[in-house]
Jmol script that loads the backbone (N, CA, C; Angstrom):
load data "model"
ATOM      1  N   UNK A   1      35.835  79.670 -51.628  1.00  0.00           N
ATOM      2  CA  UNK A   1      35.874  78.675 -52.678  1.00  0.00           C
ATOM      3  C   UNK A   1      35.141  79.232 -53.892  1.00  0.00           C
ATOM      4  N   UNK A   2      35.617  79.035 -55.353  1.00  0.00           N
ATOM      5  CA  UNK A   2      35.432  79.702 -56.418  1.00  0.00           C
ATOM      6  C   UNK A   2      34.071  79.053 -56.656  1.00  0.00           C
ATOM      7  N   UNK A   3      32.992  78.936 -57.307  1.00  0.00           N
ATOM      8  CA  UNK A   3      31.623  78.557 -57.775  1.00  0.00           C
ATOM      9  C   UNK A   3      31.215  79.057 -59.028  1.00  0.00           C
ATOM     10  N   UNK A   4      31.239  77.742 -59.816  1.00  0.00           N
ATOM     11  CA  UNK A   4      30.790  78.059 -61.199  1.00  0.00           C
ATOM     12  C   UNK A   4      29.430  77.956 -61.580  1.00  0.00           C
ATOM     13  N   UNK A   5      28.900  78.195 -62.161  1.00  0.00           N
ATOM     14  CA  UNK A   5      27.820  77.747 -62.651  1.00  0.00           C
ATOM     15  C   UNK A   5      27.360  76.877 -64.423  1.00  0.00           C
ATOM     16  N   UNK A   6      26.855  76.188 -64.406  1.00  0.00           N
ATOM     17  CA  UNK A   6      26.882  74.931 -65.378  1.00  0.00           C
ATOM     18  C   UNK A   6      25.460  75.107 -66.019  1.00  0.00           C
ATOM     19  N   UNK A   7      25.058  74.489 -67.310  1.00  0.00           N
ATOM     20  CA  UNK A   7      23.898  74.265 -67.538  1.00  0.00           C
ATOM     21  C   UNK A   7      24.145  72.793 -68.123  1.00  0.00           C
ATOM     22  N   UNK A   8      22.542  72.172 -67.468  1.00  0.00           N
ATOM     23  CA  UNK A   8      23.046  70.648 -67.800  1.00  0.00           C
ATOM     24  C   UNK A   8      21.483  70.084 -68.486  1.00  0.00           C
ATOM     25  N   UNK A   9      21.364  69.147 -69.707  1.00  0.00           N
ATOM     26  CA  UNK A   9      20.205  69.223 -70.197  1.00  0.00           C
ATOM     27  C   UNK A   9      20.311  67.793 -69.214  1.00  0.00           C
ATOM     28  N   UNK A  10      18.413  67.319 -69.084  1.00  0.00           N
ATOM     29  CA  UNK A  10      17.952  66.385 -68.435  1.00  0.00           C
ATOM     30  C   UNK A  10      16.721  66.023 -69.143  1.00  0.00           C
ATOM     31  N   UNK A  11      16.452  64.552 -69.938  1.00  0.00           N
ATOM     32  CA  UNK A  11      15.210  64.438 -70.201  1.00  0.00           C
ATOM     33  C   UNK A  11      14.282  64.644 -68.642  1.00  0.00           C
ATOM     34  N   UNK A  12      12.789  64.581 -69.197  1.00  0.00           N
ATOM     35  CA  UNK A  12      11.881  65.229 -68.460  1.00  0.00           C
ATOM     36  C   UNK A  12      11.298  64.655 -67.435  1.00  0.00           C
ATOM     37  N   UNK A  13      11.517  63.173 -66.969  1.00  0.00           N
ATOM     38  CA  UNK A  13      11.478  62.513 -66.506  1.00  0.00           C
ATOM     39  C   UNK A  13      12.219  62.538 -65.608  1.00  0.00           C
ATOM     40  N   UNK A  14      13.599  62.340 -65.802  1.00  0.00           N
ATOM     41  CA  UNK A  14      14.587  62.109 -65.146  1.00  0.00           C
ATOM     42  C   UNK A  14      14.692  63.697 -64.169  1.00  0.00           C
ATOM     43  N   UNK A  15      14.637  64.706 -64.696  1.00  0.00           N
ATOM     44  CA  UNK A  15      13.794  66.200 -63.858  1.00  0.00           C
ATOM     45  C   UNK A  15      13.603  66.011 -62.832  1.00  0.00           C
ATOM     46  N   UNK A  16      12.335  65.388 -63.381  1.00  0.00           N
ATOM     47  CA  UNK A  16      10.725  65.555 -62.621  1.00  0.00           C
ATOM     48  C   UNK A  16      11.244  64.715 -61.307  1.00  0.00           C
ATOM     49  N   UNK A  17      12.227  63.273 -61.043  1.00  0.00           N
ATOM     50  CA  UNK A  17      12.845  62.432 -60.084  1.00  0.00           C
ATOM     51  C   UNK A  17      13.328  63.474 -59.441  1.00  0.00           C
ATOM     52  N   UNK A  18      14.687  63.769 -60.109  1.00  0.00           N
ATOM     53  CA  UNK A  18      15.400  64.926 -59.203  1.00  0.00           C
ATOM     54  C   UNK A  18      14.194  65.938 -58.325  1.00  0.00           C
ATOM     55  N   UNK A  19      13.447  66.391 -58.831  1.00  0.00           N
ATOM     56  CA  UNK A  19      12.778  67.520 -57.932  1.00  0.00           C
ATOM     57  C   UNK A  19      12.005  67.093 -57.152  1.00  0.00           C
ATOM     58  N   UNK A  20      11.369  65.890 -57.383  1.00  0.00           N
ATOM     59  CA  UNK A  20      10.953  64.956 -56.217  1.00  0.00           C
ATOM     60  C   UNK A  20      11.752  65.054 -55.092  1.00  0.00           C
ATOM     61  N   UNK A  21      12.723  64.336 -55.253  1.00  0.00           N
ATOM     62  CA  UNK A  21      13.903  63.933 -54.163  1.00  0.00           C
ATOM     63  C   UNK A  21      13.992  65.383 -53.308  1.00  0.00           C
ATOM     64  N   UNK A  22      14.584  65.798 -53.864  1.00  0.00           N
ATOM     65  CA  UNK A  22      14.931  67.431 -53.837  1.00  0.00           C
ATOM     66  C   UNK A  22      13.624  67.770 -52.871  1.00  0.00           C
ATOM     67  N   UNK A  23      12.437  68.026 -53.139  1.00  0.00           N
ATOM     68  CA  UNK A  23      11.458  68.307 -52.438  1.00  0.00           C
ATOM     69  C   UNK A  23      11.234  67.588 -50.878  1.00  0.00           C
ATOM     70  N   UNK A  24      11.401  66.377 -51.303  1.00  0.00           N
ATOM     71  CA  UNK A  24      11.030  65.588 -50.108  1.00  0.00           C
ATOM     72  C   UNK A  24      12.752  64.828 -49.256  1.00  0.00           C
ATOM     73  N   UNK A  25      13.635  65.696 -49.758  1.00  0.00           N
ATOM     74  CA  UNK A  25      14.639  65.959 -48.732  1.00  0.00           C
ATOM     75  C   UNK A  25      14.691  67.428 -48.249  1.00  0.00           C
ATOM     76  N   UNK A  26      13.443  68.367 -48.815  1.00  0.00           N
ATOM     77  CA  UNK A  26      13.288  70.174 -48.373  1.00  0.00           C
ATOM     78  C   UNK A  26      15.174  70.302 -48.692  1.00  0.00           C
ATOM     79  N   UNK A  27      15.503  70.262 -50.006  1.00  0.00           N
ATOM     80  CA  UNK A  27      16.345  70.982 -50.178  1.00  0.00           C
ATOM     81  C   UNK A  27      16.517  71.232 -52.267  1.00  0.00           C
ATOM     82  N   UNK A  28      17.393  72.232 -52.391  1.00  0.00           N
ATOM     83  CA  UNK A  28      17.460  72.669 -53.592  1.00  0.00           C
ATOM     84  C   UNK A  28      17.944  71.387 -54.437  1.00  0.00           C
ATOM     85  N   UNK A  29      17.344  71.757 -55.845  1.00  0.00           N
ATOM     86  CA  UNK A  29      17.893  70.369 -57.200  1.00  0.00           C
ATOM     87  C   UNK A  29      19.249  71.211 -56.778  1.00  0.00           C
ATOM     88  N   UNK A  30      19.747  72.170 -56.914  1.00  0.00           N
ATOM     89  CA  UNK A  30      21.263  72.393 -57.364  1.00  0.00           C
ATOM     90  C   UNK A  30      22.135  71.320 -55.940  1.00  0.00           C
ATOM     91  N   UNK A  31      21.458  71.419 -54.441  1.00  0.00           N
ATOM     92  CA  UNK A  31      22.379  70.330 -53.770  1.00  0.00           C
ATOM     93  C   UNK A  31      22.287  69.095 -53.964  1.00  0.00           C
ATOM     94  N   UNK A  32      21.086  68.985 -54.437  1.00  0.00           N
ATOM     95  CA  UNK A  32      21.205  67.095 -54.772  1.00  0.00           C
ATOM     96  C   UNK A  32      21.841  66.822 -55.930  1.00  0.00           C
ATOM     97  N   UNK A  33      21.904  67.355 -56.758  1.00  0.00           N
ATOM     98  CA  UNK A  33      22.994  67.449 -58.319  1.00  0.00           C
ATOM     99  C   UNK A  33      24.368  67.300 -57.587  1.00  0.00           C
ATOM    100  N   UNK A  34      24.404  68.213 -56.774  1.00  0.00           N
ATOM    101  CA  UNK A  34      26.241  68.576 -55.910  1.00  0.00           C
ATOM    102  C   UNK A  34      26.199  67.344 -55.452  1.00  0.00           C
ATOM    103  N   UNK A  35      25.353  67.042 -54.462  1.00  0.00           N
ATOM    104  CA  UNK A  35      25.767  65.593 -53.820  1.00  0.00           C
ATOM    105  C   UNK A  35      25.709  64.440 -54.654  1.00  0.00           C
ATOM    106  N   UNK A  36      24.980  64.290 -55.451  1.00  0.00           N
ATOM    107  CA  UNK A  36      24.899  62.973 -56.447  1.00  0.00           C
ATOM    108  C   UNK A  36      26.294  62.821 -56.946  1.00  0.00           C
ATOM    109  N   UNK A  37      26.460  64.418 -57.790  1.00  0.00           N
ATOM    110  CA  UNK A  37      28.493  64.289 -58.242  1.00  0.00           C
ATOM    111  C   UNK A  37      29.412  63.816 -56.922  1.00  0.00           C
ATOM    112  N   UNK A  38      29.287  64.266 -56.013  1.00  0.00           N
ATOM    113  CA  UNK A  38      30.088  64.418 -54.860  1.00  0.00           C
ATOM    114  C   UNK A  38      30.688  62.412 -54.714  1.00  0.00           C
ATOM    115  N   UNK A  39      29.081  61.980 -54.785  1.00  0.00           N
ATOM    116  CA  UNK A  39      29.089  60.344 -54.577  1.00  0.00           C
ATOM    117  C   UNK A  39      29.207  59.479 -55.075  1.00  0.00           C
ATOM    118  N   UNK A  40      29.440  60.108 -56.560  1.00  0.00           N
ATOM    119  CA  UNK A  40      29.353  59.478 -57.870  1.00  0.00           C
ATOM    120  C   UNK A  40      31.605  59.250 -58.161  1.00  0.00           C
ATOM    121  N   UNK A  41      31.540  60.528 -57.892  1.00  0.00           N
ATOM    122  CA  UNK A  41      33.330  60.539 -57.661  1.00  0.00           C
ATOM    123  C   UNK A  41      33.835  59.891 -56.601  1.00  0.00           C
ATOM    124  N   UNK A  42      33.861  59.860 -55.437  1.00  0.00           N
ATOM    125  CA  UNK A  42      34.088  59.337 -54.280  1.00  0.00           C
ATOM    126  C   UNK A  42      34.060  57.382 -55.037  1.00  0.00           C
ATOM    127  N   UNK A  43      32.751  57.334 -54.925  1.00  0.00           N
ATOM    128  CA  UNK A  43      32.760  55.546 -55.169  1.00  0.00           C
ATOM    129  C   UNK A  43      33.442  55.557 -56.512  1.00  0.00           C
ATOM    130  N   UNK A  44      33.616  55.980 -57.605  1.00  0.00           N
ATOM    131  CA  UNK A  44      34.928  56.075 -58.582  1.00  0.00           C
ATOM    132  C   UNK A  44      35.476  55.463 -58.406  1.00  0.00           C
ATOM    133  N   UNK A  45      36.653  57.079 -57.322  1.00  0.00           N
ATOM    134  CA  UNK A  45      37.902  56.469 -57.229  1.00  0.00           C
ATOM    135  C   UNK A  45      37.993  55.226 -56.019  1.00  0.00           C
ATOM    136  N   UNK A  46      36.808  54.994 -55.357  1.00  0.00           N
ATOM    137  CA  UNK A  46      37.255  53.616 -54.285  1.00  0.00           C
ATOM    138  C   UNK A  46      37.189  52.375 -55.374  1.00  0.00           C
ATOM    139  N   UNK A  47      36.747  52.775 -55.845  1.00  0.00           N
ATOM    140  CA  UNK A  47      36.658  51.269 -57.484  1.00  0.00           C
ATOM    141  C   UNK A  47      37.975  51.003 -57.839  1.00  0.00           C
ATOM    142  N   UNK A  48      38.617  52.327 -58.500  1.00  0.00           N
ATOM    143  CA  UNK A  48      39.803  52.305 -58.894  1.00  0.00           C
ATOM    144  C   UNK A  48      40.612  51.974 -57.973  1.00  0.00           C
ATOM    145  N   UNK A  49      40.560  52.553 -56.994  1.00  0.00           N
ATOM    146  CA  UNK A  49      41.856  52.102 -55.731  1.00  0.00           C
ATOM    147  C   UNK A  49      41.350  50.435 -55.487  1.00  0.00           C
ATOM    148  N   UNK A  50      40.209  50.361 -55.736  1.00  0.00           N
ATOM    149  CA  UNK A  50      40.228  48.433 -55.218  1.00  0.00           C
ATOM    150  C   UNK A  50      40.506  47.871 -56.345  1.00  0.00           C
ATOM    151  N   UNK A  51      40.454  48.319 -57.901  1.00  0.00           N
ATOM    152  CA  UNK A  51      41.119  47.287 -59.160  1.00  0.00           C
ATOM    153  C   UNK A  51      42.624  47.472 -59.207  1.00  0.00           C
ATOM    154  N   UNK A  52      43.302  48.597 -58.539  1.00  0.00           N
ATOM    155  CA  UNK A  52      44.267  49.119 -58.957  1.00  0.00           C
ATOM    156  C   UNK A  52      45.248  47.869 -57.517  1.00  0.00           C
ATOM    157  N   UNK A  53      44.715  47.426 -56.032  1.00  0.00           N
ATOM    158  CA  UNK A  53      45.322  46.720 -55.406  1.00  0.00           C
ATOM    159  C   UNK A  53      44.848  45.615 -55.777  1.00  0.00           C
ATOM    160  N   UNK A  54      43.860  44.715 -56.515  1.00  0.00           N
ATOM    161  CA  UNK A  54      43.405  43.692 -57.338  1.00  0.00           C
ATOM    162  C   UNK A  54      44.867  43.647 -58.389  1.00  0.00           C
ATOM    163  N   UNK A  55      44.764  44.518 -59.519  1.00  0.00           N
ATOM    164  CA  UNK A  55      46.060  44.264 -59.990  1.00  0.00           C
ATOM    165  C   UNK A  55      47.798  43.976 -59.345  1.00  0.00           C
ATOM    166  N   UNK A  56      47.559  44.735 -58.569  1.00  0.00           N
ATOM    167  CA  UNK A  56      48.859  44.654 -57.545  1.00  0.00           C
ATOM    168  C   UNK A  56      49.140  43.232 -57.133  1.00  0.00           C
ATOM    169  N   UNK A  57      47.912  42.658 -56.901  1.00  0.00           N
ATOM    170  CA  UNK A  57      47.597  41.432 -55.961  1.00  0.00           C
ATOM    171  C   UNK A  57      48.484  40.297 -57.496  1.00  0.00           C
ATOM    172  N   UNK A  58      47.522  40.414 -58.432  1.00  0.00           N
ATOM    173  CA  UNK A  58      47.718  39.806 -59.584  1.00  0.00           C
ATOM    174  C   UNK A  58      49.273  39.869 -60.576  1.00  0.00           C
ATOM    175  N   UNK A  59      50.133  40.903 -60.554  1.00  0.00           N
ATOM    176  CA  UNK A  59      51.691  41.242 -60.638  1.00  0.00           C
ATOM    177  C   UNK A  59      52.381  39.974 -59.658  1.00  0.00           C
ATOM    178  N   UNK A  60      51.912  40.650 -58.378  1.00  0.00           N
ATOM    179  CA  UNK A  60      52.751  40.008 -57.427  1.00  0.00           C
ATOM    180  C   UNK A  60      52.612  38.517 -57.313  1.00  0.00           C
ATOM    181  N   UNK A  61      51.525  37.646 -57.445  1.00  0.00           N
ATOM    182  CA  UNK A  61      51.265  36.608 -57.252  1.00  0.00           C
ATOM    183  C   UNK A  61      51.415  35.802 -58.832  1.00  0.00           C
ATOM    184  N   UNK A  62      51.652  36.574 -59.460  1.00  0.00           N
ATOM    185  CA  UNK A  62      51.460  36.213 -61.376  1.00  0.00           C
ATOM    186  C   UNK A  62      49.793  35.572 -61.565  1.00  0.00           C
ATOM    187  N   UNK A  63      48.559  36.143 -60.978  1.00  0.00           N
ATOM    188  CA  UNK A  63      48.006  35.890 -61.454  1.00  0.00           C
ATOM    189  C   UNK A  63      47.207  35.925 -62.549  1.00  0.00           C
ATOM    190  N   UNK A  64      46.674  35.349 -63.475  1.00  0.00           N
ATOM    191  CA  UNK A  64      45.908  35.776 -64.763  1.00  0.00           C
ATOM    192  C   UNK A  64      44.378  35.985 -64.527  1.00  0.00           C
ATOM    193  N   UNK A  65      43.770  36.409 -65.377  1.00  0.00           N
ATOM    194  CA  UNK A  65      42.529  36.798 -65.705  1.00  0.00           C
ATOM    195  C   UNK A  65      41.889  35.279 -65.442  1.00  0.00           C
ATOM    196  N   UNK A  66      42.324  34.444 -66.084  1.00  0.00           N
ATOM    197  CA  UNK A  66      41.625  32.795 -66.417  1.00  0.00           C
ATOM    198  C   UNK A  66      41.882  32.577 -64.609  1.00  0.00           C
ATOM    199  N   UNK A  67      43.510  32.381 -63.892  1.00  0.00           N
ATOM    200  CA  UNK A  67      42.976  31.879 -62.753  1.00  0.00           C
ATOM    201  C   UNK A  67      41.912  32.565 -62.155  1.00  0.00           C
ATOM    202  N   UNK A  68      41.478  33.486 -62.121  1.00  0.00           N
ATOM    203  CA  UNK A  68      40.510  34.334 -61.003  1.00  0.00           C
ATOM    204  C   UNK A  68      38.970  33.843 -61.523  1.00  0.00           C
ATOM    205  N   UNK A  69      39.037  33.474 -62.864  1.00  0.00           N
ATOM    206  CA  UNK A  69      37.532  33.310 -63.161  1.00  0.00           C
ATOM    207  C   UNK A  69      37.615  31.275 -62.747  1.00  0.00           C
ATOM    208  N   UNK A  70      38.977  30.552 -62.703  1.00  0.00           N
ATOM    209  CA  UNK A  70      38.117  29.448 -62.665  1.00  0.00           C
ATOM    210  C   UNK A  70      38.417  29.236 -60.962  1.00  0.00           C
ATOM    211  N   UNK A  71      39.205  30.188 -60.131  1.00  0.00           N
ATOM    212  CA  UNK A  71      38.870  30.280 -58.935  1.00  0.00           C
ATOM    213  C   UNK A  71      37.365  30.474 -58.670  1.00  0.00           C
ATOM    214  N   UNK A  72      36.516  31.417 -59.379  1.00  0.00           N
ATOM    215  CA  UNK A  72      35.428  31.590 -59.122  1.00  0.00           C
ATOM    216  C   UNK A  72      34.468  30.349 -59.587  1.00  0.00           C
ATOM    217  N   UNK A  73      34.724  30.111 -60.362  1.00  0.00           N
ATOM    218  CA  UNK A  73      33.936  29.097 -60.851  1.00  0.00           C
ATOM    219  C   UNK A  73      33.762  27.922 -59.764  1.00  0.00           C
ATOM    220  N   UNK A  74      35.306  27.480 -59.184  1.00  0.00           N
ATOM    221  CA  UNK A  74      35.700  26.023 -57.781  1.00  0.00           C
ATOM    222  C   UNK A  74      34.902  26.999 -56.937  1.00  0.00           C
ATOM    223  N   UNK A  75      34.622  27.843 -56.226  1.00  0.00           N
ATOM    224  CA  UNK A  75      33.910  28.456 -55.573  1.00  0.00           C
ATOM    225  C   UNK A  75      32.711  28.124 -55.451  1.00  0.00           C
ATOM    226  N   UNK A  76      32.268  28.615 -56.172  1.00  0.00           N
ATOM    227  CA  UNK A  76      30.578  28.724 -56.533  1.00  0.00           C
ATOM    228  C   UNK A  76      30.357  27.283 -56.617  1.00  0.00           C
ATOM    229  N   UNK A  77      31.039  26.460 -57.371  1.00  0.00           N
ATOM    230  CA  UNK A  77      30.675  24.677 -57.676  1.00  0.00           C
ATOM    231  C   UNK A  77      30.762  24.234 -55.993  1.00  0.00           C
ATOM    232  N   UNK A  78      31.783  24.563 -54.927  1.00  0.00           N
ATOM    233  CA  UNK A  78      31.692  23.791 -53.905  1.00  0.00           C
ATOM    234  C   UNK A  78      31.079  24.474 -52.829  1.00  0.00           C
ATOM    235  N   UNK A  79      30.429  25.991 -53.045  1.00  0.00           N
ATOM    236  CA  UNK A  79      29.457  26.721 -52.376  1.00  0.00           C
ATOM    237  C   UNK A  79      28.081  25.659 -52.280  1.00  0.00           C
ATOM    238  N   UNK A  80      27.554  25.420 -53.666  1.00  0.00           N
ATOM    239  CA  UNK A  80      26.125  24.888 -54.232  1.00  0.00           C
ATOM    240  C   UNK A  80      26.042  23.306 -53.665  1.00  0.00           C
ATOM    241  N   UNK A  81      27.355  22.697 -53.478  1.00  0.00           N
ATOM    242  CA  UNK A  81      26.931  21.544 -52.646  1.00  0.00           C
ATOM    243  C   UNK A  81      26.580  21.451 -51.315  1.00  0.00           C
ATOM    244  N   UNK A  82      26.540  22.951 -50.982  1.00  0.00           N
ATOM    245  CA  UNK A  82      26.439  23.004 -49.541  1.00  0.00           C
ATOM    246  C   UNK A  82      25.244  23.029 -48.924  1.00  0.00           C
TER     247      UNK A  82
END
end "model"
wireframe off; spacefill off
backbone 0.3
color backbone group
């Protein structure tokens, strides 16, 4: 597998976290950078794949933006009497 190498600026703070972590998981900033991207993409695209069958849902059923919020709204109102 090909491996690039990147330079990435970080205020000094935000560093100093990473090398924490990094330290007290005994492994390199460059794998916790890899894994942070790794998890950061992954939950992405599960976002997208759950708005993208949300829309599907909403085509097929003709729903609008307004029903889903005052569905939520009858929700929550007959949750709170409970």
């Amino acid at each position: 597998m090909a491996v690039s190498t990147v330079n990435i600026s970080f205020q000094d703070d935000l560093l100093n976290q990473i090398d924490q972590i990094a330290q007290n998981e005994a492994r390199t900033r460059s794998e916790l950078i890899r894994e942070a991207a790794r998890i950061y993409i992954e939950r992405k695209k599960k976002w997208e794949s759950i708005f993208a069958y949300g829309e599907s849902l909403a085509l097929k059923y003709k729903f609008t933006e307004e029903d889903v919020n005052e569905e939520i709204k009858r929700y929550r109102k007959e949750k709170s009497k409970k």
